[in-house]
C-alpha positions in Angstrom: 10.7 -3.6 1.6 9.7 -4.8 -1.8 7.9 -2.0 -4.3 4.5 -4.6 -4.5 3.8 -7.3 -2.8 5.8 -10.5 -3.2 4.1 -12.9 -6.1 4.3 -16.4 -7.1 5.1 -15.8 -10.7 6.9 -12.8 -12.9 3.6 -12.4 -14.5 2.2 -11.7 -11.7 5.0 -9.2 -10.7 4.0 -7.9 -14.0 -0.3 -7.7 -13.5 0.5 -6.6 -9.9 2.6 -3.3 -11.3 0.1 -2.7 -14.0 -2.7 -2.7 -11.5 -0.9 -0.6 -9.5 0.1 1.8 -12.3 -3.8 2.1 -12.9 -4.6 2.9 -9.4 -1.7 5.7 -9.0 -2.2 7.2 -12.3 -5.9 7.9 -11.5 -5.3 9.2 -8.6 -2.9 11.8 -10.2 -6.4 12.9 -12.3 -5.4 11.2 -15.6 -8.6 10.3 -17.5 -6.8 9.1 -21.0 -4.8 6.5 -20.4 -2.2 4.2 -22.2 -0.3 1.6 -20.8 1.8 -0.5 -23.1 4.2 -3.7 -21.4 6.3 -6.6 -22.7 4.5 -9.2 -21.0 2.7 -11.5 -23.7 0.5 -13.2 -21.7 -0.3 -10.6 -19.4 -1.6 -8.2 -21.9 -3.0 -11.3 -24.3 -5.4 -11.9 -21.5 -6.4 -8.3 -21.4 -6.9 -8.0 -25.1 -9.1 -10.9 -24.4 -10.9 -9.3 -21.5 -11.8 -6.2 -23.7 -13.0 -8.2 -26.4 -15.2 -10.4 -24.5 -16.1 -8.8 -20.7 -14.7 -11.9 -19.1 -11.2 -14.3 -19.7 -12.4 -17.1 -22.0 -11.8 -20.5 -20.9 -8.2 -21.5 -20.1 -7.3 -18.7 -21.2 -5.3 -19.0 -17.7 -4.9 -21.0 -15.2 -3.4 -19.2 -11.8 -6.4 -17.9 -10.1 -4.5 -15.1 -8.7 -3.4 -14.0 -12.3 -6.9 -13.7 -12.9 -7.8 -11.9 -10.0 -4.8 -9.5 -11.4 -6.4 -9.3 -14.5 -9.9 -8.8 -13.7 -9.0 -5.8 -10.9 -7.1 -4.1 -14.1 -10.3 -4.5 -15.9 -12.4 -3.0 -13.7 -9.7 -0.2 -12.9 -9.6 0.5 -16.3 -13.4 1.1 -16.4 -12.8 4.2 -14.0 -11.2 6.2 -16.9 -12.5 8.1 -19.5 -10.7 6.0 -22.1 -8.0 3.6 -21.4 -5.5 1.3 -23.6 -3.1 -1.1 -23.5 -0.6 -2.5 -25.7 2.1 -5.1 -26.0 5.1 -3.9 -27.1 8.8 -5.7 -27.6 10.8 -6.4 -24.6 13.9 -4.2 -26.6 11.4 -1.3 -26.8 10.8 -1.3 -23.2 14.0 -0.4 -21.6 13.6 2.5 -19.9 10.5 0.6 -17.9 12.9 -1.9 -17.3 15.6 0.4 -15.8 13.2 2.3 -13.7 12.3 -1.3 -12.4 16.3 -2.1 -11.7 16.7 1.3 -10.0 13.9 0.8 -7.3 14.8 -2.6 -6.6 18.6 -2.1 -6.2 17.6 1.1 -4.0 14.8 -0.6 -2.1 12.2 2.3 -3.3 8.5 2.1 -2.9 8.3 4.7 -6.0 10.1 5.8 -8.8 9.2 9.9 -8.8 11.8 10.7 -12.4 12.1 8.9 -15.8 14.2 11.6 -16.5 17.5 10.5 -15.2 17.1 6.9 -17.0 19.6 6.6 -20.4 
């Protein structure tokens, strides 16, 4: 059993997680939010969405990306404040390992950063 559901595209992978992020972290009572990710386009489109309330034209082109997107957008709305940012793929590794570890051990969640070096 895969973590999320399987996608067409990494992005999606990518907006699927995020969405998913939003949904668990809320429901852990978090009201100030920051999510930051290495996925250019992803979080292009989401600068855009925040800037202008809706994806500007051909911004993208997979429908179900922007379904992705606009779900995070209106997730994001349930918070007190919430951010994200695009960060380099080197400064990411510890999301990436948490990522490796769940899908080597077939885990829905990943409970500890702790353990990741």
């Amino acid at each position: 059993m895969a973590s999320i559901p399987p996608t067409s595209t990494p992005e999606e992978a990518e907006a699927e997680a995020l969405r998913s992020a939003l949904f668990q972290v809320g429901r852990l009572g978090y009201t100030n939010v920051l999510f930051c990710g290495d996925a250019s386009n992803l979080y292009h489109n989401i600068a855009a969405l925040e800037s202008n309330e809706s994806l500007p034209k051909g911004t993208t082109t997979n429908n179900d990306l922007a379904s992705y997107i606009q779900d995070i957008k209106n997730l994001a709305k349930t918070y007190i404040s919430s951010q994200f940012c695009k960060i380099p793929r080197t400064l990411n590794n510890v999301a990436d390992k948490l990522a490796k570890i769940a899908r080597s051990k077939k885990m829905t969640y990943v409970i500890s950063w702790t353990d990741v070096s």
